[in-house]
C-alpha positions in Angstrom: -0.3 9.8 -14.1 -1.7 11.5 -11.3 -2.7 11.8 -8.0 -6.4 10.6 -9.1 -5.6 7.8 -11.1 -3.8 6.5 -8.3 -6.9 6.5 -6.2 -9.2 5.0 -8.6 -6.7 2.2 -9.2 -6.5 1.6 -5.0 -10.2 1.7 -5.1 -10.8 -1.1 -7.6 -7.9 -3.1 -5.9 -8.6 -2.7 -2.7 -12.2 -5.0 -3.7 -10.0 -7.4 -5.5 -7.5 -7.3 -2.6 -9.8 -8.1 0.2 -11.2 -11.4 -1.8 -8.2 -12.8 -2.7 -6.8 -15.6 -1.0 -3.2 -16.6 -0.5 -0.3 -15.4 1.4 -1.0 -10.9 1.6 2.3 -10.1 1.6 2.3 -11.9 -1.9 -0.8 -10.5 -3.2 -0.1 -7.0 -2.2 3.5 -7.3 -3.6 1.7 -8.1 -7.0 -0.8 -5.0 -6.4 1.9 -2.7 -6.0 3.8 -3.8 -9.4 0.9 -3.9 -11.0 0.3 0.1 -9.8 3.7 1.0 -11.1 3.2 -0.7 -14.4 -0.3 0.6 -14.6 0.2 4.2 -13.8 3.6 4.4 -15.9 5.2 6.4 -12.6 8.7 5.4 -10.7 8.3 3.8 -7.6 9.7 6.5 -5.9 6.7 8.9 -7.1 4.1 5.4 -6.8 5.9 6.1 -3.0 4.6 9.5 -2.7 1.1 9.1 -4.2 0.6 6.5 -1.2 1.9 8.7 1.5 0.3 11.6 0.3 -3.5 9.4 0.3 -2.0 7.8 3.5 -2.6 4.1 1.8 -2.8 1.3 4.2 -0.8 -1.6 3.5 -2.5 -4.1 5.3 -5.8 -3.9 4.1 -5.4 -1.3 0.8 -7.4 1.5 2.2 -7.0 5.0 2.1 -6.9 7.1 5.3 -5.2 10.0 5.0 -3.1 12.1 7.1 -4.8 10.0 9.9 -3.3 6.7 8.5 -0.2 7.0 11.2 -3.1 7.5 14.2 -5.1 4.3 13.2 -1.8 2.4 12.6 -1.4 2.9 16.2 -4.9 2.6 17.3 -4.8 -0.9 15.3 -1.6 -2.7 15.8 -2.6 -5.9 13.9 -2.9 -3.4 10.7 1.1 -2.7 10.9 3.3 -4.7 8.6 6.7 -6.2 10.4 9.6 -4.7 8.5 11.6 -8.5 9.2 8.1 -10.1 6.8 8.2 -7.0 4.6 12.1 -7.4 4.0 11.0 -10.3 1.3 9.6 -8.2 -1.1 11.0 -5.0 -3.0 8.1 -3.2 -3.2 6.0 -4.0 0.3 9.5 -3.8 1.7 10.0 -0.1 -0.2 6.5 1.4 1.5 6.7 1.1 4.9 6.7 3.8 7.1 7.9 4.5 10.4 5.3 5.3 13.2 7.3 6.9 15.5 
């Protein structure tokens, strides 16, 4: 799959994403399988497609190469690695700021 498909699939879940209720960790766990699954790509290449459309974990929105700045600019949006540690995948996409 590609580098599009991968958008368009962040695109519909990130509407899905942001009315779903329930623990996000959970939910975003599921949306990350479901990526994987969906796009037929290793998570290591599900990985790069994120990083390359700078995909925010928090609230499933693409920024870019300016996600790092608005991760610092908006310290609530930043996922704590000790939470993230649950969950292969969330745990598996964090990145480090500094």
């Amino acid at each position: 799959m590609s580098l599009e498909g991968f958008k368009e699939y962040v695109e519909i879940a990130r509407r899905e994403f942001s009315q779903t209720k329930g623990p996000r960790l959970v939910i975003l766990e599921t949306y990350l399988e479901k990526a994987k699954e969906m796009l037929n790509v290793s998570k290591r290449k599900l990985k790069d497609f994120a990083k390359e459309c700078g995909l925010c974990l928090a609230n499933f929105t693409l920024y870019g190469k300016g996600l790092r700045h608005f991760l610092k600019k908006h310290r609530s949006q930043t996922i704590s690695r000790n939470k993230a540690k649950q969950f292969e995948f969330v745990k598996f996409f964090l990145i480090k700021l500094y």
